[in-house]
C-alpha positions as CSV (number, residue, x, y, z in Angstrom):
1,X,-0.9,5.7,-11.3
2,X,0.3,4.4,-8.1
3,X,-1.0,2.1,-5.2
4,X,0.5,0.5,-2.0
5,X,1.3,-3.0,-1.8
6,X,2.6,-4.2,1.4
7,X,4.3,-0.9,1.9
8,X,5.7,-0.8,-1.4
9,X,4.4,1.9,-4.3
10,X,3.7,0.3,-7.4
11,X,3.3,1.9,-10.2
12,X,0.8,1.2,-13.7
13,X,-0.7,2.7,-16.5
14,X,-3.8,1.8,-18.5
15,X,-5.1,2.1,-21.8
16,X,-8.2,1.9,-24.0
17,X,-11.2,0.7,-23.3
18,X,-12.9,-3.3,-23.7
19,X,-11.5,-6.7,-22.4
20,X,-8.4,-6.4,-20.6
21,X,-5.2,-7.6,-21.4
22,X,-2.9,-7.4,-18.8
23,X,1.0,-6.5,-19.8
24,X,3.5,-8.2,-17.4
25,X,7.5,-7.0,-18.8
26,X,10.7,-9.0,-18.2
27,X,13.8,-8.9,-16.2
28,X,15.4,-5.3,-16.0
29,X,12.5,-4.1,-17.9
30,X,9.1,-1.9,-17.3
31,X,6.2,-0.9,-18.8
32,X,7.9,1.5,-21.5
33,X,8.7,-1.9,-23.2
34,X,5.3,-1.9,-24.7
35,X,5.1,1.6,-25.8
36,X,5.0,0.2,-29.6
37,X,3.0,-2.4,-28.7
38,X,-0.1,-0.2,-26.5
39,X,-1.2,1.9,-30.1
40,X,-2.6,-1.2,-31.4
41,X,-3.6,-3.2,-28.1
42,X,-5.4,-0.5,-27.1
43,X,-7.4,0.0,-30.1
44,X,-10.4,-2.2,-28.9
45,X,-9.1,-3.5,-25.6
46,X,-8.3,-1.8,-21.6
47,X,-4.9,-2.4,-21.4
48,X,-2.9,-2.5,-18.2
49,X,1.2,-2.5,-17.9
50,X,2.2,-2.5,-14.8
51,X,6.1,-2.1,-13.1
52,X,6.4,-5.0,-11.5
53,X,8.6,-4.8,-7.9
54,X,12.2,-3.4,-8.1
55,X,11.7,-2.5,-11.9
56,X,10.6,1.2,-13.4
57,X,8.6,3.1,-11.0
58,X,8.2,0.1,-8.5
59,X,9.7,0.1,-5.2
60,X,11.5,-3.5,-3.6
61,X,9.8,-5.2,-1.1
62,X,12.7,-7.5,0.5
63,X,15.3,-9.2,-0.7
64,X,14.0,-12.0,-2.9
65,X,11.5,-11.6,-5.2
66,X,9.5,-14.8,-5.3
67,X,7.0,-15.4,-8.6
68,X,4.5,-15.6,-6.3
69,X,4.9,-12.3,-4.6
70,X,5.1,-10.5,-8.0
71,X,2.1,-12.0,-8.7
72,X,0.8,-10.6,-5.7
73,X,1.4,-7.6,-6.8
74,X,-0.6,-7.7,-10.0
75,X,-3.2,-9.1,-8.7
76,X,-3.2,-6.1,-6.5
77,X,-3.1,-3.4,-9.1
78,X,-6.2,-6.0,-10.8
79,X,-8.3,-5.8,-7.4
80,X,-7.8,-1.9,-7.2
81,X,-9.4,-1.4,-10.8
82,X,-11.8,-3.9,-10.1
83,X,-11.1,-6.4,-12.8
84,X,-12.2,-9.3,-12.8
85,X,-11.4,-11.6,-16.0
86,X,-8.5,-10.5,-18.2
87,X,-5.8,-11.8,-20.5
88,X,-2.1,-11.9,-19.8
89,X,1.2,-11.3,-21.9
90,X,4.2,-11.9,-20.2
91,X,7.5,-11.4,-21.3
92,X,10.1,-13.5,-20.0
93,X,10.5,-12.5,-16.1
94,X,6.7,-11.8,-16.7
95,X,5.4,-15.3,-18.4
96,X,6.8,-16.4,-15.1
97,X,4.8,-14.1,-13.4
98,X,1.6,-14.7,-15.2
99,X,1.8,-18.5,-14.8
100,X,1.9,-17.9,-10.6
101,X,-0.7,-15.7,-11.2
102,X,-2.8,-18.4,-13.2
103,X,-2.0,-20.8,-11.1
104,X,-3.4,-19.1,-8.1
105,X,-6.6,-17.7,-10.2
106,X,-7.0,-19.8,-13.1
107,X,-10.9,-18.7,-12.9
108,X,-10.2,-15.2,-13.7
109,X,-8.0,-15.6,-16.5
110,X,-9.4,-15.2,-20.4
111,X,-5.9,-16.5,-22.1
112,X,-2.6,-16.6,-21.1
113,X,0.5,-15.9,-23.9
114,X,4.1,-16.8,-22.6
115,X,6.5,-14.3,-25.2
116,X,9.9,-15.9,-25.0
117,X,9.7,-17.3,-21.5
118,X,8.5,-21.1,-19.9
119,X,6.6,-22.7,-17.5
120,X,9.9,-24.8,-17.0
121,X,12.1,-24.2,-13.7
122,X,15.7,-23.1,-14.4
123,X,18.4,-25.7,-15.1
124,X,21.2,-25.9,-12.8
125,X,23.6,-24.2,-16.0
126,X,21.0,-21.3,-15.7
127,X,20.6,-21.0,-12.0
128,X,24.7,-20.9,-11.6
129,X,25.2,-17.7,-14.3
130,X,22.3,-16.2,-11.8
131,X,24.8,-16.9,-9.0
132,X,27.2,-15.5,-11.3
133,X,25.5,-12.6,-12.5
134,X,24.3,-11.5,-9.0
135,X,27.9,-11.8,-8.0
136,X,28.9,-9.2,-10.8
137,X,26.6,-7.1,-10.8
138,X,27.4,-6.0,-6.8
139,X,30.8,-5.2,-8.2
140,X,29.8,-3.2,-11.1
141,X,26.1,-3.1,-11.9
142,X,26.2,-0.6,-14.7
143,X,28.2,-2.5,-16.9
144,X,26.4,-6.1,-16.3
145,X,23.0,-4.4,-16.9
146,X,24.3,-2.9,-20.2
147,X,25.5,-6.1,-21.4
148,X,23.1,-8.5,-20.3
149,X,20.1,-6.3,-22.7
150,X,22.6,-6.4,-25.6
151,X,23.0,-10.4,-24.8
152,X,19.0,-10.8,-25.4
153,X,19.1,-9.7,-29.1
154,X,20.0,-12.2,-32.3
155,X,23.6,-10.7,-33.1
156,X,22.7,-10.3,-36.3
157,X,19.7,-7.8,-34.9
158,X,22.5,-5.6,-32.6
159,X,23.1,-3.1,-35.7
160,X,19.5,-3.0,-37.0
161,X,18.2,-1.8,-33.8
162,X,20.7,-0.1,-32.3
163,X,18.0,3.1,-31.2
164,X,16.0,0.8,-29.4
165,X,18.8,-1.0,-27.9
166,X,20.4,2.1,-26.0
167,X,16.5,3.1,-24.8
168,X,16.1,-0.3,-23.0
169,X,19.4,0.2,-21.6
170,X,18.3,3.6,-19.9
171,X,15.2,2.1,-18.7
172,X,17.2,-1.0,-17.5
173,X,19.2,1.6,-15.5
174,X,16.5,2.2,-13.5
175,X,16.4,-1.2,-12.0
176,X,18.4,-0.8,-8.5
177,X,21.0,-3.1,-7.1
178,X,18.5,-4.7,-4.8
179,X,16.0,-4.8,-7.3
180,X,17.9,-6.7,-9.8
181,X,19.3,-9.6,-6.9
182,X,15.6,-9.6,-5.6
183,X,14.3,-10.7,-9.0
184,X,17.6,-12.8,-10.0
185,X,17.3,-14.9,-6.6
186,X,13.2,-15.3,-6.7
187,X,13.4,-17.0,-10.9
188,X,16.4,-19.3,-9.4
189,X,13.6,-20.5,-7.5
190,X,10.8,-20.5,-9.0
191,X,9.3,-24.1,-9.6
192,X,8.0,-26.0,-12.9
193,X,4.7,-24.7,-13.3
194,X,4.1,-27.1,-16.7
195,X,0.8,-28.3,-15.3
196,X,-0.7,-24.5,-15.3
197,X,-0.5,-24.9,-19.3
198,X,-1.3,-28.9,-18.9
199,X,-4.4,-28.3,-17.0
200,X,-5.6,-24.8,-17.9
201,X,-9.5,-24.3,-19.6
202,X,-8.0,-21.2,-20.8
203,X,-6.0,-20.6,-24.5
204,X,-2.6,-20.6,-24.6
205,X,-0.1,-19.4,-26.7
206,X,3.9,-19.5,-26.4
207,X,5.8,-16.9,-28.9
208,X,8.8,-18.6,-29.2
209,X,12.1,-16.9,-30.8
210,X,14.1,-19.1,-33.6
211,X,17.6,-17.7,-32.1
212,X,16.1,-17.1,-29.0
213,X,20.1,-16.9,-26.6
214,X,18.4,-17.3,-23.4
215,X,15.5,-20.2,-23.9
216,X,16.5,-23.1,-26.6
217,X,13.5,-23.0,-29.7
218,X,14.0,-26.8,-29.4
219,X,13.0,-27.1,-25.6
220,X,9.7,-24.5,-25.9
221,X,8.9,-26.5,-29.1
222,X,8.7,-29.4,-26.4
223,X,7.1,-27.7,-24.3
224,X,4.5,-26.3,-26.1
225,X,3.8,-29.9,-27.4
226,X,3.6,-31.4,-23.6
227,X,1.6,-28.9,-22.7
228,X,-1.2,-29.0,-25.7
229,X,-0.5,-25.4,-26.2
230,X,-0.6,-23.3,-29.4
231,X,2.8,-21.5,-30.7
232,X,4.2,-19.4,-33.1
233,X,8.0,-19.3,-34.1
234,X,8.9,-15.6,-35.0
235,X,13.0,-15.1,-36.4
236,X,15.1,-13.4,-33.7
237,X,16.2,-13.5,-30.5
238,X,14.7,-13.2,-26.9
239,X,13.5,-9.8,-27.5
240,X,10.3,-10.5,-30.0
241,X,8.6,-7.3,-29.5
242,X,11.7,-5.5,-30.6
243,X,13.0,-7.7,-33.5
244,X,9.8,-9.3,-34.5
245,X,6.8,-6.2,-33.8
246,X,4.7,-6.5,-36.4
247,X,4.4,-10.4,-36.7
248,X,4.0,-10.2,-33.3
249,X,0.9,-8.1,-33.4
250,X,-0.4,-10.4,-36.0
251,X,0.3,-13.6,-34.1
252,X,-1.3,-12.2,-30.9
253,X,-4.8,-10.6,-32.6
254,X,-5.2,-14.4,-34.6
255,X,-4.9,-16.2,-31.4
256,X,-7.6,-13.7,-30.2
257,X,-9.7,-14.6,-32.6
C-alpha cells in the first residue's frame, strides 16, 4: 500500500493478524529484507514493513534525511492503520529510526529490539567515511552500493550466501542518488539517544553481531550494560537476519515471552 507524507508516497505492506510489530530496514535496504523473516512473524502477530524515505518504493523528501523525519514517516503509516501500541525491530539505519520514534512516543511503544545498530551518535572515523562515501558514490553510485552490501557480511559468510547477497544488491539498486546522500547526511547527524534505552518502561533488546564490520561487539556489549538492556550475541557480521536467521527468530520470540 501507499500513503502521502508531506508530498512524498510511501510505501508498506502488512501481515498477519495480533499485536504489531513494526519492521523498520537499514541503509540501502527495504522491506523485501524481511521476506524470510514475515512467515514466522506473522504467524500470531500484524506485522508492518514499511520503505522508509528514498529506499524501495519510497519517494525522497529533501535532501537530508534526519532520524526524526523518518520517524515521522512511520509514525505516519502507524496513524493511517490506526495503531496504537506496537513493537519495533530496526535494523541498523532503522534501530536509529525506532529510537527517534521512541523517543518522541515512548507511550505507544510495547518493546523496542535494536539488530546490529546503537543508540550511540557516530564517531568522527564514522562520520568522515560518510563524507567519503557520499563523495563516491556521486561519482559512481553503482559500484559503491554493490560494495558497501558485500562490506556488511563476516568474510567468511561472502561464499555461503552468495544468492542472497546479489538479491540485496538489486534491491539496494533501487535506492537513488539522492536517496542514499539524504540518508548518509541525516545518521552523520543524528544524536546519542542512550537515555531512550536508559529511561525506557519498555523491554529492550540489542542483537549484536560477534564480527559485526560496521558496529564493534565490544562497544554494544557496553552499551547494552549502560543502558540495563537485554542482548544476545549471534556469530556473523552486520547482516544477522541473513547469516544468523534462525537464531534470530529464536532470540526474538524468547524476548517476547
Amino acid at each position: 500500500m501507499i500513503i502521502p507524507f508531506k508530498g512524498a508516497n510511501i510505501y508498506f505492506e502488512t501481515h498477519g493478524k495480533g499485536p504489531v510489530i513494526v519492521l523498520l530496514h537499514g541503509f540501502l535496504e527495504n522491506s523485501t529484507m524481511w521476506k524470510n523473516l514475515i512467515p514466522e512473524l506473522s504467524k500470531r502477530n500484524k506485522v508492518v514493513a514499511i520503505d522508509l524515505l528514498g529506499h524501495g518504493n519510497s519517494d525522497c523528501l529533501g535532501y537530508i534525511h534526519t532520524m526524526e523525519l523518518f520517524a515521522e514517516n512511520v509514525a505516519a503509516v502507524l496513524k493511517h492503520l490506526k495503531i496504537r501500541k506496537y513493537s519495533l525491530i530496526g535494523h541498523s539505519l532503522g534501530g536509529y529510526v525506532a529510537l527517534a520514534l521512541a523517543e518522541k512516543h515512548p507511550e505507544k511503544v510495547k518493546s523496542l529490539c535494536l539488530m546490529n545498530s546503537t543508540s550511540n551518535e557516530d564517531s568522527e572515523e564514522r562520520k568522515d567515511i560518510r563524507t567519503r562515501a557520499n563523495k563516491m558514490a556521486q561519482t559512481n553510485l553503482k559500484n559503491m552500493i554493490q560494495l558497501s552490501i558485500s562490506n556488511l557480511f563476516y568474510h567468511e559468510n561472502l561464499l555461503k550466501f552468495t544468492s542472497e547477497i546479489d538479491f540485496l544488491k538489486q534491491e539496494a539498486l533501487k535506492t537513488s542518488l539522492q536517496g542514499y546522500l539524504a540518508a548518509q547526511e541525516g545518521m552523520k547527524i543524528r544524536p546519542n539517544r542512550n537515555h531512550v534505552l536508559t529511561n525506557a518502561t519498555f523491554k529492550k533488546l540489542l542483537i549484536i553481531g560477534e564480527k559485526d564490520p560496521v558496529i564493534d561487539v565490544n562497544i554494544s556489549l557496553e552499551e547494552a550494560l549502560k543502558t540495563n538492556s537485554e542482548y544476545v550475541i549471534l556469530d556473523g557480521g552486520h547482516m544477522s537476519y541473513v547469516e544468523n536467521t534462525k537464531q534470530l527468530l529464536d532470540a526474538l520470540q524468547s524476548f517476547w515471552k
